[in-house]
C-alpha beads as a LAMMPS data file, in Angstrom:
LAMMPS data file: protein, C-alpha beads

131 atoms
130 bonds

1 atom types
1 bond types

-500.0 500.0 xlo xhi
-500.0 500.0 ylo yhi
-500.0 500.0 zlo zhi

Masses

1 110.0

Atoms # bond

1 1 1 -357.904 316.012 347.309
2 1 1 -358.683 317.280 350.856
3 1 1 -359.814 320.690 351.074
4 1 1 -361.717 322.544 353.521
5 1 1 -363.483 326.423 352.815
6 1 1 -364.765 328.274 355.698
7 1 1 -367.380 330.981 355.698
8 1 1 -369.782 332.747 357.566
9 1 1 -367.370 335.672 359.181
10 1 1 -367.765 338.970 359.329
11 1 1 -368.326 342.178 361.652
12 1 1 -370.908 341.928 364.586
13 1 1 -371.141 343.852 367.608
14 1 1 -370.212 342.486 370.818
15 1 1 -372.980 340.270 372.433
16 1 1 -374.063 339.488 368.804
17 1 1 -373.527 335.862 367.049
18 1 1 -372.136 334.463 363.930
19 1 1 -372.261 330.579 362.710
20 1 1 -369.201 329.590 360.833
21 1 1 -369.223 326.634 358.317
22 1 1 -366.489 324.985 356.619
23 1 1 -367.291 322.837 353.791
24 1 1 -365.415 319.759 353.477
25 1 1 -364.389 317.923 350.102
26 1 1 -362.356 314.518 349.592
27 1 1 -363.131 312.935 352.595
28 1 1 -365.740 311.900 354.885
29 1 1 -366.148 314.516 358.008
30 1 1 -367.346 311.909 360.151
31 1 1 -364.503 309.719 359.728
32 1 1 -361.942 312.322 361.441
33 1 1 -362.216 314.536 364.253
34 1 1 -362.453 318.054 363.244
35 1 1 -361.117 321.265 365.170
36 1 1 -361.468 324.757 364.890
37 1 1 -358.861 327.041 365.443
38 1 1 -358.005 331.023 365.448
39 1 1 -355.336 333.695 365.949
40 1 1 -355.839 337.232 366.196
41 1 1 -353.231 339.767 365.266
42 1 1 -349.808 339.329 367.233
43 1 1 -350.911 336.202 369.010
44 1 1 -349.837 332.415 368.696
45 1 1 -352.905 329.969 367.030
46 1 1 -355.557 328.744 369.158
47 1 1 -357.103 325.941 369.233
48 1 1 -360.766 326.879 370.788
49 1 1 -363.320 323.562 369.724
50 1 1 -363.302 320.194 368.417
51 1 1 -365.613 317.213 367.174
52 1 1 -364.950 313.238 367.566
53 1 1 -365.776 311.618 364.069
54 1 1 -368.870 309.813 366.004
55 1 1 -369.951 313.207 366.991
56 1 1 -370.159 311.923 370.597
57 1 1 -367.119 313.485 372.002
58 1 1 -366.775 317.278 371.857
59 1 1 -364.481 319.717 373.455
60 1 1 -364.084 323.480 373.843
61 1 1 -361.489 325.324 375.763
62 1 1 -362.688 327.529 378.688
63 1 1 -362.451 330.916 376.639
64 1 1 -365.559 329.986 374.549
65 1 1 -366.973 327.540 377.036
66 1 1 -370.935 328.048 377.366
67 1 1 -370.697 330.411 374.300
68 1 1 -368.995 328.719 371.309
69 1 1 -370.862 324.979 369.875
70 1 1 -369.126 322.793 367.172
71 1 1 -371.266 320.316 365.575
72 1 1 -371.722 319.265 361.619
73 1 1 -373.974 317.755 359.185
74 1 1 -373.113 314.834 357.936
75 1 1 -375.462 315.392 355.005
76 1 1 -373.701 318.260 353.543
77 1 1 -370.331 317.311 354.610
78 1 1 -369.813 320.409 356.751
79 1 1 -368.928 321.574 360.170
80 1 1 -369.770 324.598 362.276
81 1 1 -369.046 326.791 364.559
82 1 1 -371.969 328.650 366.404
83 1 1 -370.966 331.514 368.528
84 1 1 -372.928 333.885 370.545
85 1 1 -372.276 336.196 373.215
86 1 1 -369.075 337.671 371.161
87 1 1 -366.629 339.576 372.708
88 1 1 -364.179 342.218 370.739
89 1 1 -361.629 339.520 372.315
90 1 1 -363.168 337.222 369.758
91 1 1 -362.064 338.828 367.286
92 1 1 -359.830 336.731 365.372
93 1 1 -359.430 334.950 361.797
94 1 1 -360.671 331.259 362.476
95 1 1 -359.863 328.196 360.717
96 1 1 -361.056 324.894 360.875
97 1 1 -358.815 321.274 360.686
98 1 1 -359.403 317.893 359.673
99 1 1 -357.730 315.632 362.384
100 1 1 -354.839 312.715 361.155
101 1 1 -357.060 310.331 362.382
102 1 1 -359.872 309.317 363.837
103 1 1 -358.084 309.302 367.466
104 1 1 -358.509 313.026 367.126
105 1 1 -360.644 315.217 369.591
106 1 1 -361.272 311.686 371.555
107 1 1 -360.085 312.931 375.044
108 1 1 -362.689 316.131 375.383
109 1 1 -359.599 317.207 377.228
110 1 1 -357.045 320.254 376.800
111 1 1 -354.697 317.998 374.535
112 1 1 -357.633 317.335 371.948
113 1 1 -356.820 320.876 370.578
114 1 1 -353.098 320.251 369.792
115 1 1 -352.036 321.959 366.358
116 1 1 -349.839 318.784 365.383
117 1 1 -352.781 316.400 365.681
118 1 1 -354.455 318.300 362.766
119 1 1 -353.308 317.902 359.324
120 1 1 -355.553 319.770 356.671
121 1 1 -356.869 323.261 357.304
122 1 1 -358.937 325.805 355.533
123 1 1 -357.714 329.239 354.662
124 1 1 -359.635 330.939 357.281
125 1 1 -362.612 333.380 358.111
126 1 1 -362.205 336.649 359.556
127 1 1 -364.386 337.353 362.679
128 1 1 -364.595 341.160 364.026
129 1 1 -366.224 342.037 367.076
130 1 1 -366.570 345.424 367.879
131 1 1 -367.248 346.832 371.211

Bonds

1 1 1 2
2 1 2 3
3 1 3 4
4 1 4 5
5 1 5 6
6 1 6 7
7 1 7 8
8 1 8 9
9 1 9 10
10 1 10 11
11 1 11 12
12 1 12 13
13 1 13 14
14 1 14 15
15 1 15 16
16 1 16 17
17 1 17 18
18 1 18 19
19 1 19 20
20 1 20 21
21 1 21 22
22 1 22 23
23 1 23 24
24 1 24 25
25 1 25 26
26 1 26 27
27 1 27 28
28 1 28 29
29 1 29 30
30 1 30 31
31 1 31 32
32 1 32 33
33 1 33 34
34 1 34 35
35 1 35 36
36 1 36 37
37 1 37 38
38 1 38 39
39 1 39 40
40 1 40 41
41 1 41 42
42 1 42 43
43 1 43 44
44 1 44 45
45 1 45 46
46 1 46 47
47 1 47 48
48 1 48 49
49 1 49 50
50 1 50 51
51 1 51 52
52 1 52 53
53 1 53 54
54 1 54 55
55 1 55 56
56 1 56 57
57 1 57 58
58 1 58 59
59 1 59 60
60 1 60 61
61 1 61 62
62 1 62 63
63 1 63 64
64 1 64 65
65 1 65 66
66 1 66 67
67 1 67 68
68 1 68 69
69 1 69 70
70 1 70 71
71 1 71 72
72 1 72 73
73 1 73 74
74 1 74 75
75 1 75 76
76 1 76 77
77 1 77 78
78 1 78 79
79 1 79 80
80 1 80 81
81 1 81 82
82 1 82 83
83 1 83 84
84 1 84 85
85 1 85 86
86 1 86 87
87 1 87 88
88 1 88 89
89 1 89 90
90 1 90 91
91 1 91 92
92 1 92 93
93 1 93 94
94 1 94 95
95 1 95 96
96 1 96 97
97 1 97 98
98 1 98 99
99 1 99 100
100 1 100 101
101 1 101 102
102 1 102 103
103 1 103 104
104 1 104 105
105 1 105 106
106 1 106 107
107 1 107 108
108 1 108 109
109 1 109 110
110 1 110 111
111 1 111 112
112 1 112 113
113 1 113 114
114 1 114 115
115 1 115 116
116 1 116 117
117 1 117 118
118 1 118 119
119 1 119 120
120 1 120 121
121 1 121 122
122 1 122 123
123 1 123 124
124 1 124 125
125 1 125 126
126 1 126 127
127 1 127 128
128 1 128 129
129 1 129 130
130 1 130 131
C-alpha cells in the first residue's frame, strides 16, 4: 500500500527556514519521480519542486527558485523539501506526490510539475510564515 506522511511544518518568521520530509512506504522512492506541491487559502494547487527517480534531474518553478531544494535519502525512503529565505507568501499547506512513473519530473521543465502526472499524495504539512 502506497502511502506518503509529510512533516516538518510549522510557524517561522519570514527569512527563516524549515525542511519538510515525507516518508514514503510501499514503494521504492527512487523508482518514481517525486513532486512537491502546495496551496494556500483561496488559491488553485501548486506544483513548486520535483525529483527524477535517478536523482539527476530536478526542477523547481521560479517562485522558490534559489530558495527551495528537493532531494531524498534513499536510505530512509524519504524526500525533502529544504526551504530558506521564507516569505509570508510561502505560506501554504504543502504536500508531496509520488509520480505514475518513472517518466515523471524527467523534463526539469514547467510541465514536470503537472498535477495529473502524480498519482499518490500525502495529506499535507502546514507552513506559516509570518512577516
Amino acid at each position: 500500500q502506497v502511502r506518503l506522511v509529510e512533516s516538518g511544518g510549522g510557524l517561522v518568521q519570514a527569512g527563516g527556514s524549515l525542511r519538510l520530509s515525507c516518508t514514503a512506504s510501499g514503494f521504492t522512492l527512487a523508482s518514481y519521480g517525486m513532486g512537491w506541491f502546495r496551496q494556500a487559502p483561496g488559491k488553485e494547487r501548486e506544483g513548486i519542486s520535483c525529483i527524477s527517480w535517478s536523482g539527476l534531474k530536478k526542477y523547481s518553478v521560479d517562485s522558490v527558485k534559489g530558495r527551495f531544494a528537493v532531494s531524498r535519502d534513499d536510505a530512509k525512503n524519504t524526500l525533502y523539501l529544504q526551504m530558506s529565505s521564507l516569505k509570508p507568501e510561502d505560506t501554504a499547506m504543502y504536500y508531496c506526490a509520488r509520480g505514475r512513473s518513472s517518466a515523471s519530473c524527467t523534463t526539469e521543465g514547467p510541465s514536470d510539475m503537472e498535477s495529473t502526472d502524480f498519482g499518490y499524495w500525502g495529506q499535507g504539512t502546514q507552513v506559516n510564515v509570518s512577516s
